[in-house]
N, C-alpha and C positions, 0 to 999 in steps of 0.2 A: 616664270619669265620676269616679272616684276621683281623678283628676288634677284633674279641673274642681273638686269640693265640698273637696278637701285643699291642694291646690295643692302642692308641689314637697314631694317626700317631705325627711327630714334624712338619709336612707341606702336607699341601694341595693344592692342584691348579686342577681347576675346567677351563672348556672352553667346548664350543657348542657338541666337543665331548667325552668329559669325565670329569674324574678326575684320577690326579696324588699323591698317597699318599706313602710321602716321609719316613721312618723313619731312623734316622741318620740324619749325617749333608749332603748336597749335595754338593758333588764334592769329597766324600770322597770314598774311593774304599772299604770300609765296610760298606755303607748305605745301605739299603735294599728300592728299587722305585717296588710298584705297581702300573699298568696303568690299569683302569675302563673303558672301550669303552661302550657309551652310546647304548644299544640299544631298538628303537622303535620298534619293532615288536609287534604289538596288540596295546590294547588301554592304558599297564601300562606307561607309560613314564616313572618312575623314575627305568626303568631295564637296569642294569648297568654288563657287562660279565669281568671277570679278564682276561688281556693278560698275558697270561702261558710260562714261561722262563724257561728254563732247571736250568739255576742259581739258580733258588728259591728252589730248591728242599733240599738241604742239611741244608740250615737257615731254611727253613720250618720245616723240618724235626725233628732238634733240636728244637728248639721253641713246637713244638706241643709235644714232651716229656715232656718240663720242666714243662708246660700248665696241662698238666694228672696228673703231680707229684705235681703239685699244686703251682708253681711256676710261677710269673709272671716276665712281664718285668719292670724293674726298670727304675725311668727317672735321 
């Protein structure tokens, strides 16, 4: 879903326990960072859980309006 309301992160970073997908620039205090924690429970391997930040709530929020309205993000 993150993929469908952001559309193609600007950085990714991947390691044994996840993935990091950055959109914006990093180090900027308007970037939006979701972190993917790998998890192996069963036999899928590629099941990956979002770590959930109060902060995402209000970008999310916006974003998933503009998303309904038909609106996407610009790069």
């Amino acid at each position: 879903m993150v993929h469908m309301v952001f559309g193609h992160a600007d950085r990714v970073r991947r390691d044994f326990q996840g993935e990091t997908w950055v959109y914006g620039e990093e180090g900027d205090v308007n970037a939006l960072i979701f972190r993917f924690s790998r998890n192996d429970n069963g036999d899928d391997f590629n099941r990956y859980d979002l770590e959930r930040y109060p902060g995402f709530r209000s970008p999310w929020e916006a974003m998933v309006s503009s998303w309904r309205r038909g609106k996407v993000r610009n790069r």
